[in-house]
N, C-alpha and C positions, 0 to 999 in steps of 0.2 A: 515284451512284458516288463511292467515294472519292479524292480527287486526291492523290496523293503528290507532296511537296516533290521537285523535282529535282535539289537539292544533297543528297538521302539517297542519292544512287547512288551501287553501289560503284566501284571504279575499274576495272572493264572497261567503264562505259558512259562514266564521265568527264562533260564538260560537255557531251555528243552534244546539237547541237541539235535532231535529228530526233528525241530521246527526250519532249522534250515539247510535240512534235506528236504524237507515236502516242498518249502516253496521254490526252492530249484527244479526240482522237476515240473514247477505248474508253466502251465503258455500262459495262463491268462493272468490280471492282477491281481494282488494280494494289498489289503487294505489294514494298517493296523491304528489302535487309539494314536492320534497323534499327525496320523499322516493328513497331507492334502486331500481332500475328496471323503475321508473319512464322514465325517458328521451331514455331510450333502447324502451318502450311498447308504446311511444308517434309518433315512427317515422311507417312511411308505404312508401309504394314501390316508390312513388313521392317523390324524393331529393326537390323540388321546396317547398314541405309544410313544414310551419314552426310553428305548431299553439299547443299551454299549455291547456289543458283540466283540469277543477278543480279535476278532480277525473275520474280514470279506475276502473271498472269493470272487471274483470276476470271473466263471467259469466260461473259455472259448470253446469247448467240447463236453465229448464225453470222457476220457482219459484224467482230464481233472474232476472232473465229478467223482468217478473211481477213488482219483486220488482224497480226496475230503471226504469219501467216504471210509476209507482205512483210516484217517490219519485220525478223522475226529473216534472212532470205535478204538484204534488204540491206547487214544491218549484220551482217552473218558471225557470230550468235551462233548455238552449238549450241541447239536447240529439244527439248523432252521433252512429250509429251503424257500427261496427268493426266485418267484417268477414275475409277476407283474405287481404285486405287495398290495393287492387293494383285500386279501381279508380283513375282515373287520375286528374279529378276533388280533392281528397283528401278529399270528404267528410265523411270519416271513423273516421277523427280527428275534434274537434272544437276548440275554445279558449274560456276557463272559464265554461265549462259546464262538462257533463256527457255523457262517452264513456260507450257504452256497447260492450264488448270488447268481442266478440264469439269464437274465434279461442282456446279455448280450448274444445268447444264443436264439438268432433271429432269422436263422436259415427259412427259405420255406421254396418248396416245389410242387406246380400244377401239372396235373395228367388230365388235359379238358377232355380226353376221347374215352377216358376211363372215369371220369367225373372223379378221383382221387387224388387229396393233398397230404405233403409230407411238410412236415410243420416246427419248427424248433420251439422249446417251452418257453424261450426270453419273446415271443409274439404277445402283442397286445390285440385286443380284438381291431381295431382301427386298423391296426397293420395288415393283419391276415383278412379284413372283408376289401380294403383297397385292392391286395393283388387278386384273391377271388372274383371280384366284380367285372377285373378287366377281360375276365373271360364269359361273365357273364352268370357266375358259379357263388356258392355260398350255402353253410350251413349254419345250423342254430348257436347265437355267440351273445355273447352278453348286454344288455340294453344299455350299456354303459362303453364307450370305447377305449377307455383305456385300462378296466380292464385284462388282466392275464389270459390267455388261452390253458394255463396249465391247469390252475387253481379251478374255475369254473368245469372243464372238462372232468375231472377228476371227483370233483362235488357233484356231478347232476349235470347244470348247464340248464337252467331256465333264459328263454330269450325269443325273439317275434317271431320267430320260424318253429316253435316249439312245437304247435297244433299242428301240422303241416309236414313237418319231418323230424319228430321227436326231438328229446334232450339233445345236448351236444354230447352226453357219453353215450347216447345210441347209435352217434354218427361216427364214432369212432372204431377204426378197423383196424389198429392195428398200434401195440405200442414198443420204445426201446427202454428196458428199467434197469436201472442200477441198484441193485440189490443191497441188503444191509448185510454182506459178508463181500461186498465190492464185484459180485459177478453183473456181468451186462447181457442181460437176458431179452431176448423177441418172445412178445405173447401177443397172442390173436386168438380168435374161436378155438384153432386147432393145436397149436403150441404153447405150452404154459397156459392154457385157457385156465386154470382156476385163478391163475393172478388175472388175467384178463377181465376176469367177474369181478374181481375185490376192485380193481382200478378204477372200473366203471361205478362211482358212487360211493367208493370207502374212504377217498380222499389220500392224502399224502401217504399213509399208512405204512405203504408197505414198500416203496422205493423210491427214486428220483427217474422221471421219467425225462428223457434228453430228448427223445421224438415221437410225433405223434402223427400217427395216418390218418384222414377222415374221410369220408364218402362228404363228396358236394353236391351241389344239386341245382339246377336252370331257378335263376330268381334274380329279378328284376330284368334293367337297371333301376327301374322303375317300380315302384308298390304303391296301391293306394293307401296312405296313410299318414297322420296328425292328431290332433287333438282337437276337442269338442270341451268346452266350460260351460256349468252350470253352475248358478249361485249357492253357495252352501246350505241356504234356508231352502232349497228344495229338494236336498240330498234324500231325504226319505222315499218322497215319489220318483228320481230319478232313480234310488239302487232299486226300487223294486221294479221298473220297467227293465234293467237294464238284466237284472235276474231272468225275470221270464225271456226277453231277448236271446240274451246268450246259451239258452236252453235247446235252441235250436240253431245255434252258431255254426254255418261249417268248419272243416279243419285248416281251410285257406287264411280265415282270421283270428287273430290273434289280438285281445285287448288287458289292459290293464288300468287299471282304476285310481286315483292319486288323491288323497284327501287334504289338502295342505291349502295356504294362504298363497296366491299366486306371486311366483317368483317374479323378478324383475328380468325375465327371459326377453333376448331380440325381436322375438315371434309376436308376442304378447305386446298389446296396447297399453302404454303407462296409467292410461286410469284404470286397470286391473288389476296393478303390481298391489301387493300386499292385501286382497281380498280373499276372503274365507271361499273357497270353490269345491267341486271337485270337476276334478279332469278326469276325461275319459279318453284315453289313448288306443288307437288301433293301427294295425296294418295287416293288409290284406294282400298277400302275396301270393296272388292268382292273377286270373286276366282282368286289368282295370273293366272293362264294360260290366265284369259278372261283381266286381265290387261296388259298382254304385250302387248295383238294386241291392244288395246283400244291407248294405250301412244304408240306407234311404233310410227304413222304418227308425232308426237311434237318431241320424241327422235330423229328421222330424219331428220328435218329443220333443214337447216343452219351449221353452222359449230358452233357448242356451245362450252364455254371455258372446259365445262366438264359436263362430266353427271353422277348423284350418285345415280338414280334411283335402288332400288333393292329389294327384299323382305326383310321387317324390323319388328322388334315388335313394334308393334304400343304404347306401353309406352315409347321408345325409341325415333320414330317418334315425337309424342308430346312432348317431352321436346328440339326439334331440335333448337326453337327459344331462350330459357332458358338465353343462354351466353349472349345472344342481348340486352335484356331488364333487370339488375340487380337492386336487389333495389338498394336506394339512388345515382342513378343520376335524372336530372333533366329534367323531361319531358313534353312534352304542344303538345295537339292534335288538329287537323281541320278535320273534318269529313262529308261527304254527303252520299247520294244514287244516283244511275247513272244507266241510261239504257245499252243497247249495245254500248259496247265502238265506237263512232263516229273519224273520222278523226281529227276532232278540239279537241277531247277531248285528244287523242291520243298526238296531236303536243302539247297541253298546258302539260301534262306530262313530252314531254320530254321536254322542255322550261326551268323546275323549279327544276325538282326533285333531277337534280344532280350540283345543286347552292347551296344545302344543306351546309351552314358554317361548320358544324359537322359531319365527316367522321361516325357518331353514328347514325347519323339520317338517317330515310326513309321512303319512299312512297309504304304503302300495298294496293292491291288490291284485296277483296275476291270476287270470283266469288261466287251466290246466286242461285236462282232458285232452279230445283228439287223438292225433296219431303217440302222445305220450302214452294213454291208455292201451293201445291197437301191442303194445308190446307185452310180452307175459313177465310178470313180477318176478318170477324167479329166475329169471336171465342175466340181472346184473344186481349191485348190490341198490342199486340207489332205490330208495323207498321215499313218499308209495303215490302209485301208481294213480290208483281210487280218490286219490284231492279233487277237488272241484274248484277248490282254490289255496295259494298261496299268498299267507298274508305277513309284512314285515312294516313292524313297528319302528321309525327311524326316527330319532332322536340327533339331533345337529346343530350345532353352533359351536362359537368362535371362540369364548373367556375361557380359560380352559379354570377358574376359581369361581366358574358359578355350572360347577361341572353337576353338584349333586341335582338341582332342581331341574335338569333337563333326563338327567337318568331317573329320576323319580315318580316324572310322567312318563315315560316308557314302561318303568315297571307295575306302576301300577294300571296304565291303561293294559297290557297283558295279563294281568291276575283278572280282571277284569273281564275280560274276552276268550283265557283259556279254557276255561271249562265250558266253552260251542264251541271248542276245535274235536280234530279227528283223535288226539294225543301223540301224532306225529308231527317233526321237522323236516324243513328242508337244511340237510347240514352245513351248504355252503351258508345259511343266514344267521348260523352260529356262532354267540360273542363267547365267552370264556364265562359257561355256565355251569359245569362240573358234567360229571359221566352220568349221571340218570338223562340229562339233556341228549347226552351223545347215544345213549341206549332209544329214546324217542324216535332217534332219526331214524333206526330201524327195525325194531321191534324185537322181542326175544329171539324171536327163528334165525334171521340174518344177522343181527349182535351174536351169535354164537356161532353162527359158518365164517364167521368175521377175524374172531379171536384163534378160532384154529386156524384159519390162512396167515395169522401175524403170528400165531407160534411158529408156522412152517417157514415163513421169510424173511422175521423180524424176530428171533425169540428173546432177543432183551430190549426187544424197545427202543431201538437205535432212534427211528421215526416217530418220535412222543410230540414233537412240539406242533404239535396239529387238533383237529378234534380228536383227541387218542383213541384205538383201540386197540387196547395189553393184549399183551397173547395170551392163550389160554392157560398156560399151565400158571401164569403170575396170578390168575384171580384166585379170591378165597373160596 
């Protein structure tokens, strides 16, 4: 471990003498304003955040976790927990307080005969489908690889394996949490199961989870699946074939919809790069022969600028969006849930998404249902169930002083479009929109099973710096 001088602290810790007894006891590093590595372990996947934390954590266990969880509830520093840092919100970082910074907890253990992974929260999806694969095994993980395992599992978990074998908090059996009084508790179905329900889809809320069990499942190495382009000027007739298409979609496929100016991706032919399109993304993770006839009828429509549909390794698949989204540029989301895409929702689409100021930015749409559906709403907190689709508004680019005109179109293509959503969110696509947003994600019934479970684990709001949910007795 490396021991930081205690006169390098800034002045919210001061000459605390409890400061250098905590970090004595820690295994892992402690990072303060000033040190080496500091300003490199401060930044995360949001260019937009710019916020000094009095002190990182390099947490190598759970015992340090404990420990940052007493020191900061003693010493009244806000706490930010740090697994793979791509929320968008940026609540992995604070200003003046205490990161516990996970990402070198990257333990992970396969049980091929049980189909069961044990999983550290410092895993990135990249990390955990590499060693999954080599068995031949894998559960639903985020369309992006780098990604957290913890943040996304904890949010919901939308990803290509969704239709097929639910959320990634469905695949989840089992967690280890460090509580906001520093207890280190096991919940599953059977033990502590009512955290086990808040965990599933409440988000950070209610502890620091140091491990995670999943159910895995036989997929790939192979999937069928790519991208199809069609020219933006025929977005109209393509969403509405692709409507009635996926209306009879099995739950082997999984597609998503991409409204943007085509990126300057490897895959992609240079006289495409910067054309209004939309992309239709699939994969099919069944048996390729049952996937060619299933996609025939979409490869068919129309005259597409190209189609790159083919049998692929599905760790390869999953890092497809990788180039899109790098850290440090600057990103700001608007996100809803949507039924079957309707006409108006269709025209408001096209209306907005290719007024994008930033050839960077664009409009995804995840088709839902399937075996997300097959589970009953009241099982876990994450809502809801009933979307037919999830839509995120992505706004992106570089100058960080022509920041208002790209959030501008953001906002206003959402006012725009929210009133033909469900009036529900997905919370992990949550920027820092205040608590009616947060109340969205779940509605009255579970916002209130919500707030009694963070009375009962959290009752001063240790765990704020997330999409919040107070405990019940603090509301009015």
């Amino acid at each position: 471990m490396t021991h930081t001088q205690i006169d390098a602290a800034p002045p919210v810790l001061g000459s605390n003498p409890s400061l250098a007894s905590f970090i004595a006891g820690l295994r892992g590093e402690v990072l303060l304003r000033g040190d080496a590595g500091y300003e490199q372990a401060r930044r995360i996947w949001n260019g937009m955040i710019d916020r000094h934390p009095s002190l990182i954590v390099r947490c190598t266990g759970t015992a340090d976790v404990i420990a940052c969880v007493n020191f900061a509830r003693e010493e009244g520093l806000p706490l930010a927990i740090r697994s793979g840092g791509h929320n968008v919100a940026g609540t992995a970082i604070c200003e003046d307080g205490l990161v516990v910074d996970l990402s070198a907890m990257k333990g992970i253990a396969i049980d091929p005969a049980r189909q069961m992974v044990h999983a550290g929260p410092g895993l990135l999806w990249g990390e955990f489908d590499g060693a999954t694969q080599a068995f031949g095994l894998a559960t639903t993980g985020g369309i992006v690889t780098h990604t957290g395992i913890a943040g996304l599992t904890l949010g919901g978990g939308i990803g290509w394996l969704m239709r097929r074998h639910g959320l990634t908090c469905d695949n989840l059996a089992a967690a280890t949490v460090v509580t906001a009084d520093g207890r280190c508790l096991h919940t599953d179905s059977s033990e502590n199961p009512d955290l086990f329900w808040g965990l599933r889809g409440g988000g950070g809320n209610f502890g620091i989870v140091t491990e995670f069990e999943y159910h895995v499942h036989p997929v790939g190495p192979r999937v069928l699946a790519g991208v199809i382009l069609h020219p933006a000027e025929q977005a109209r007739n393509v969403l509405r074939f692709y409507r009635d298409y996926i209306a009879a979609a099995p739950e082997e496929l999984t597609t998503i919809v991409n409204l943007r100016k085509a990126p300057p991706a490897p895959f992609l032919p240079s006289h495409l790069h910067g054309r209004a399109v939309i992309i239709i993304s699939v994969c099919y993770a069944g048996p390729l022969e049952h996937g060619e006839r299933i996609l025939a009828p979409l490869r068919h429509f129309g005259d597409p600028l190209i189609d790159l549909i083919q049998p692929t390794a599905y760790t390869a698949h999953q890092g497809m969006f990788d180039a899109s989204v790098p850290h440090g540029l600057n990103y700001y989301w608007k996100s809803d849930y949507f039924g079957p895409l309707s006409d108006a929702t269709i025209d408001t689409l096209i209306a907005h998404a290719w007024q994008a100021p930033s050839p960077s930015s664009y409009t995804i749409l995840f088709h839902l249902g399937g075996a997300i559906r097959r589970v009953d709403g009241a099982d876990s907190a994450f809502e809801d169930r009933n979307a037919e689709h999830a839509l995120n508004i992505n706004a992106v680019w570089a100058d960080r002083q022509a920041s208002e005109q790209h959030i501008s179109w953001a906002r206003h293509f959402w006012e725009a479009i929210n009133p033909l959503s469900t009036g529900r969110v997905y919370m992990n696509f949550l920027g820092e929109e205040g608590q009616d947003r947060v109340r969205a994600a779940y509605g009255p019934d579970k916002y209130s099973r919500l707030t009694a479970l963070k009375a009962k684990y959290d009752p001063t709001n240790l765990f704020r710096l997330n999409q919040n949910i107070p405990p019940a007795l603090s509301l009015a």
